[in-house]
N, CA, C and O atoms as CSV, one atom per row, in Angstrom:
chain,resi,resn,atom,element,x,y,z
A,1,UNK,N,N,133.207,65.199,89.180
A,1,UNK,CA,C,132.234,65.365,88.120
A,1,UNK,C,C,130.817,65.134,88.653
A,1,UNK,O,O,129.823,65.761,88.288
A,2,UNK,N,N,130.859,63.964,89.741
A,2,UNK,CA,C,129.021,64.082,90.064
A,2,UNK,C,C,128.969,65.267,91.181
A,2,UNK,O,O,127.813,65.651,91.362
A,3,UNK,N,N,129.510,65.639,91.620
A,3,UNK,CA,C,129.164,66.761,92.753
A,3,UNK,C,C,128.810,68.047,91.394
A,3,UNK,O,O,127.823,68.780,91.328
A,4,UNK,N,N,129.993,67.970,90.424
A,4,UNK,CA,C,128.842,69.401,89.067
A,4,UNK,C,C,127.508,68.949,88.967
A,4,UNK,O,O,126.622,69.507,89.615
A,5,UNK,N,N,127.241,67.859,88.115
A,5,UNK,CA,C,125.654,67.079,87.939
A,5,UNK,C,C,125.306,67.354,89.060
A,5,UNK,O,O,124.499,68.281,89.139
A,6,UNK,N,N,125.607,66.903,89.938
A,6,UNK,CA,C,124.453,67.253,91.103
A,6,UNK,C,C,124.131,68.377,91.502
A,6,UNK,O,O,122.973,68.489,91.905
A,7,UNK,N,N,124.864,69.374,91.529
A,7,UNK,CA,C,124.478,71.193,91.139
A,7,UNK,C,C,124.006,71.275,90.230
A,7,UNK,O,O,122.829,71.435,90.555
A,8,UNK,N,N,124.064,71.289,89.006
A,8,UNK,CA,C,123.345,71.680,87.797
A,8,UNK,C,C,121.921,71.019,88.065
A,8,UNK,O,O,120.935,71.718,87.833
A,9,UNK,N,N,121.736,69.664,88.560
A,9,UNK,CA,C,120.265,69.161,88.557
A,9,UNK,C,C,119.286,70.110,89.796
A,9,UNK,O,O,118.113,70.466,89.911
A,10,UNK,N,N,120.509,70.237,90.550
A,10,UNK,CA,C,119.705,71.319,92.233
A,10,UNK,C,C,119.004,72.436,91.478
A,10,UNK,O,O,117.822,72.776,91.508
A,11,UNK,N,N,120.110,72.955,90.742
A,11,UNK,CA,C,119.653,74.250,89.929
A,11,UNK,C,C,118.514,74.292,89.305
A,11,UNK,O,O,117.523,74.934,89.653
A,12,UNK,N,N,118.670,73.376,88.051
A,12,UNK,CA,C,117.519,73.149,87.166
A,12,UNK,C,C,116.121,73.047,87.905
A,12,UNK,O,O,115.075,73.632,87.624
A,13,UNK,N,N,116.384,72.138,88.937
A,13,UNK,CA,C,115.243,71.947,90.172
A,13,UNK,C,C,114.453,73.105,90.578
A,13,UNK,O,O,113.230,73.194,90.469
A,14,UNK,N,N,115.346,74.096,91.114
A,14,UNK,CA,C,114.962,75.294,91.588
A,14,UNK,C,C,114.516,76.036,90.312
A,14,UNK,O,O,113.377,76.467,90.489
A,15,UNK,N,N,114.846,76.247,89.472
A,15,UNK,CA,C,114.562,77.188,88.229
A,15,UNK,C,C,113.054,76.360,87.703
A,15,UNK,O,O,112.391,76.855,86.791
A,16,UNK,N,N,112.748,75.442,88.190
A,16,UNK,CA,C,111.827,74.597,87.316
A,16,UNK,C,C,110.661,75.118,88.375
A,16,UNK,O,O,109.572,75.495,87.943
A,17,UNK,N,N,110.947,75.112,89.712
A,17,UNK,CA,C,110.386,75.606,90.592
A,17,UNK,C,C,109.588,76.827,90.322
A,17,UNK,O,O,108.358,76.815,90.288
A,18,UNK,N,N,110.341,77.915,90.125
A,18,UNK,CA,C,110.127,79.053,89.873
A,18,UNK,C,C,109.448,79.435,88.757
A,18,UNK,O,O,108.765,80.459,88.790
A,19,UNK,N,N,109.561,78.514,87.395
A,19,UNK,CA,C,108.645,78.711,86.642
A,19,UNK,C,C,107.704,78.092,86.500
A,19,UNK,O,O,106.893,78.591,85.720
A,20,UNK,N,N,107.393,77.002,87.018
A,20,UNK,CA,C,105.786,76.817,87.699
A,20,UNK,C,C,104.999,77.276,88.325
A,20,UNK,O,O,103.811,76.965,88.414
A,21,UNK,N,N,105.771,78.354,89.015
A,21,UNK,CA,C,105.099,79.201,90.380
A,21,UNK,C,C,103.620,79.869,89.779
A,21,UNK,O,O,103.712,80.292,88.627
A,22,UNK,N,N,102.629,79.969,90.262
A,22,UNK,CA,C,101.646,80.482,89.715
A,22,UNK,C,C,101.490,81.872,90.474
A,22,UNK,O,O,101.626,82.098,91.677
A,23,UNK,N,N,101.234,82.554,89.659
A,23,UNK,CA,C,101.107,84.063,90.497
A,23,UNK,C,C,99.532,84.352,91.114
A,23,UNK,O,O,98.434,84.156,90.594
A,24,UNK,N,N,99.966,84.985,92.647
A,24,UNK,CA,C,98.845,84.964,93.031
A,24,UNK,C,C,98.278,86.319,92.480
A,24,UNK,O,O,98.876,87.253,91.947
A,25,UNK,N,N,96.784,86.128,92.802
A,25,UNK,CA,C,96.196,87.655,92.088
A,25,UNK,C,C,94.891,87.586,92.683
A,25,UNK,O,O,94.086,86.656,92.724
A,26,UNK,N,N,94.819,89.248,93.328
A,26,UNK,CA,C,93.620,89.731,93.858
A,26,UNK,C,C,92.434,90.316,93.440
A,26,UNK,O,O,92.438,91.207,92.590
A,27,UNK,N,N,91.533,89.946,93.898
A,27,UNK,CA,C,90.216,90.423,93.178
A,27,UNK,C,C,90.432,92.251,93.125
A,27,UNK,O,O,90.565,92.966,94.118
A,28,UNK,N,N,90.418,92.670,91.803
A,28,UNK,CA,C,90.751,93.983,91.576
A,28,UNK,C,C,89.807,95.078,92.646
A,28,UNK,O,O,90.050,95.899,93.531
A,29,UNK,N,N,88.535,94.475,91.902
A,29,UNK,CA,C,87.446,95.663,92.544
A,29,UNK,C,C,87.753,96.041,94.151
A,29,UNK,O,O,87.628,97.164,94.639
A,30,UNK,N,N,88.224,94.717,94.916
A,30,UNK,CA,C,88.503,94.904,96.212
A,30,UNK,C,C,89.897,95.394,96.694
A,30,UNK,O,O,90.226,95.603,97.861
A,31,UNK,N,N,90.514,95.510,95.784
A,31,UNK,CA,C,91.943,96.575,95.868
A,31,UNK,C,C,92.368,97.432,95.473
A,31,UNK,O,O,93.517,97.826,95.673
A,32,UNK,N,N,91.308,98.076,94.623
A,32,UNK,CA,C,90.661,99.515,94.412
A,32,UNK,C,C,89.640,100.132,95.472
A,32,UNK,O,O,89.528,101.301,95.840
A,33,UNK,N,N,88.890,98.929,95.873
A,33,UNK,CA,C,88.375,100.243,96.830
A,33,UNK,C,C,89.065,99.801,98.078
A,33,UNK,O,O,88.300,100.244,98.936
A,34,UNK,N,N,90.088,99.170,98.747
A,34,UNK,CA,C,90.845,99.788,99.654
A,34,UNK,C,C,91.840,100.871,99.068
A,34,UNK,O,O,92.410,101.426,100.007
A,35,UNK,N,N,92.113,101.203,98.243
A,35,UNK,CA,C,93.510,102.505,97.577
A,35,UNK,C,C,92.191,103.303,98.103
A,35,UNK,O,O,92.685,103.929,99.040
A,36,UNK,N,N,90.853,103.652,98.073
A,36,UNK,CA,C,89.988,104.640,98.344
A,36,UNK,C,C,90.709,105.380,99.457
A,36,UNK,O,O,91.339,106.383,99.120
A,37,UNK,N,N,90.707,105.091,100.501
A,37,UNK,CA,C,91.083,105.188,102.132
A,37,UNK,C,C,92.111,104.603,102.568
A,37,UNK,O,O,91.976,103.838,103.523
A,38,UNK,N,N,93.263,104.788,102.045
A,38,UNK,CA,C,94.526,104.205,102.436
A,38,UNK,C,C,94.875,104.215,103.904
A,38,UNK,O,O,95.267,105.351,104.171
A,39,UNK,N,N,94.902,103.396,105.034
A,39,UNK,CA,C,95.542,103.808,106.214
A,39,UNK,C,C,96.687,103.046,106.443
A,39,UNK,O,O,97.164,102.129,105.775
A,40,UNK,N,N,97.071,103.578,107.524
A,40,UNK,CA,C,98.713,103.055,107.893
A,40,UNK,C,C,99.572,104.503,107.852
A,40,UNK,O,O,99.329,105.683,108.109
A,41,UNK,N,N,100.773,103.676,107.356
A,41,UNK,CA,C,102.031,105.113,107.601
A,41,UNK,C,C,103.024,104.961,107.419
A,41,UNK,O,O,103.099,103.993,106.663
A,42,UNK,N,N,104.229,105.430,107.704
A,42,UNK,CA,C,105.600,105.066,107.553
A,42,UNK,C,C,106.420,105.500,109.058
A,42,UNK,O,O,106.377,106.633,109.537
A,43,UNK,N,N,106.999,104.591,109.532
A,43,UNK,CA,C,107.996,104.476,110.801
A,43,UNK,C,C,109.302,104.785,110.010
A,43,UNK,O,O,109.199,104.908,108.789
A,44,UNK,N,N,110.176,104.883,110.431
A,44,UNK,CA,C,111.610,105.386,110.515
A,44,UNK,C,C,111.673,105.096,111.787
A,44,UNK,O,O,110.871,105.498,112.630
A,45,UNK,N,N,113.103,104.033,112.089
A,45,UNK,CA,C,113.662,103.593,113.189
A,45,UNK,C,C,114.944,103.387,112.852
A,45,UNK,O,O,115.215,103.034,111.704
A,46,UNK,N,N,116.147,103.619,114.015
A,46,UNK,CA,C,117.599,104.084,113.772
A,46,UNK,C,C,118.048,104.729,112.300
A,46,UNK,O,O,118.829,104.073,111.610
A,47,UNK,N,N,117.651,105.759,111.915
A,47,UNK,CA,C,117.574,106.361,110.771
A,47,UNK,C,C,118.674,107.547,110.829
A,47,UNK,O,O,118.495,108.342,111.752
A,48,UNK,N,N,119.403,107.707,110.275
A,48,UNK,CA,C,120.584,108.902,110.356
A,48,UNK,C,C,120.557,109.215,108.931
A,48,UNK,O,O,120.232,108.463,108.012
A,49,UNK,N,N,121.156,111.097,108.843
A,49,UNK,CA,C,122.021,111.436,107.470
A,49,UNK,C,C,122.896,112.409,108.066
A,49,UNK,O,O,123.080,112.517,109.278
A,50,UNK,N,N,123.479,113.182,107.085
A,50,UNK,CA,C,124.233,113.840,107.451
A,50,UNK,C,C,124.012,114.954,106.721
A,50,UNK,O,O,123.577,114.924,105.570
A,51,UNK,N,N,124.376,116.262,107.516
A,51,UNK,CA,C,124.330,117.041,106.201
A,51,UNK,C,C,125.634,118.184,106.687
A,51,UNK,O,O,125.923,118.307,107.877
A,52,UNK,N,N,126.362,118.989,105.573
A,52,UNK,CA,C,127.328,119.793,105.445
A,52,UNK,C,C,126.901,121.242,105.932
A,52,UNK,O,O,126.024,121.839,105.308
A,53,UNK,N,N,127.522,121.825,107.060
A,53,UNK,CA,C,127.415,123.039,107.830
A,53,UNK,C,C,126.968,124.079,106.853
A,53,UNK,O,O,126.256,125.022,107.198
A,54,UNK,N,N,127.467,123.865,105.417
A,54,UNK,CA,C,127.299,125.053,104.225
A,54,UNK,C,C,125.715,124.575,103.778
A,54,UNK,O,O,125.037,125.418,103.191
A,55,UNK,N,N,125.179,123.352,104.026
A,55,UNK,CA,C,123.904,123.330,103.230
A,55,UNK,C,C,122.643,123.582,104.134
A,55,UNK,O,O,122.623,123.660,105.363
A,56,UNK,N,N,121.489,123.702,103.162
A,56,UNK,CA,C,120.314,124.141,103.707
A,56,UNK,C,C,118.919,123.171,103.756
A,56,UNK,O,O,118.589,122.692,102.671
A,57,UNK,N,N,118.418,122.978,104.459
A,57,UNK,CA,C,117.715,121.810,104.632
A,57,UNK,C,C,116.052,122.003,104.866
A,57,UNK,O,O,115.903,122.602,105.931
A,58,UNK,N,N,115.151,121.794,104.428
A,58,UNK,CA,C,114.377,121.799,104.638
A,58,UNK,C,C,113.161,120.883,104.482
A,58,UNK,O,O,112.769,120.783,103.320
A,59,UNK,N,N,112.426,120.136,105.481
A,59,UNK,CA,C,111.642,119.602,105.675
A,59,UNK,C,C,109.890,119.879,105.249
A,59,UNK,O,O,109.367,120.558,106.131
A,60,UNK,N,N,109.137,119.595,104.386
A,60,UNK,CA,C,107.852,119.818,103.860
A,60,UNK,C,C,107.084,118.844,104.309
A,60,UNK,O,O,107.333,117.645,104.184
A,61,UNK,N,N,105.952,119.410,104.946
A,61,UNK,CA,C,104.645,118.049,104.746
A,61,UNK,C,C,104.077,118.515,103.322
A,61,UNK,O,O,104.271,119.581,102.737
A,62,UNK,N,N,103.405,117.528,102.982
A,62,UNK,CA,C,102.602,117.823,101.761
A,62,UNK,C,C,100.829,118.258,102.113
A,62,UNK,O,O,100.224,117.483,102.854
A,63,UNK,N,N,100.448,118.882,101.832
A,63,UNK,CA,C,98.662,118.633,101.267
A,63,UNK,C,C,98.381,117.415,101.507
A,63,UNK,O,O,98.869,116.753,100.592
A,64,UNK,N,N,97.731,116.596,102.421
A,64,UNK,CA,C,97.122,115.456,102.644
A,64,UNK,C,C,95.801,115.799,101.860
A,64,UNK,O,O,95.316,114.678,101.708
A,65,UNK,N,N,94.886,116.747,101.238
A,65,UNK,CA,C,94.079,116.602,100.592
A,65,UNK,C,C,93.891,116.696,99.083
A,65,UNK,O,O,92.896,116.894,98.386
A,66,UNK,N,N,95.523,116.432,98.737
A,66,UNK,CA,C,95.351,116.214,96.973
A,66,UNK,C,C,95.153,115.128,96.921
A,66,UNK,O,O,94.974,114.584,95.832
């Protein structure tokens, strides 16, 4: 019976935790004007699919200037 109590209090602990947590938050104006000029990118590393001899596949870049 004290090893339950003593989980339920761990728990409560942690949950009490979590709703104290204060959320952090960024000055807007300055994370609007970085979305202006977004840089960076996306990597893909050990990345596989598969596809079926009957299907058709095709790869698009988009308009980088919409």
């Amino acid at each position: 019976m004290f090893n339950t109590v003593q989980s339920a209090l761990a728990g409560a602990e942690r949950v009490f935790e979590i709703l104290d947590y204060e959320e952090e938050t960024a000055d807007l104006e300055d994370s609007l004007e970085k979305l202006k000029d977004p840089a960076g990118g996306v990597a893909f590393h050990l990345v596989s699919f598969q596809v079926k001899p009957s299907e058709v596949i095709a790869l698009l870049e988009r308009d980088r200037r919409r």
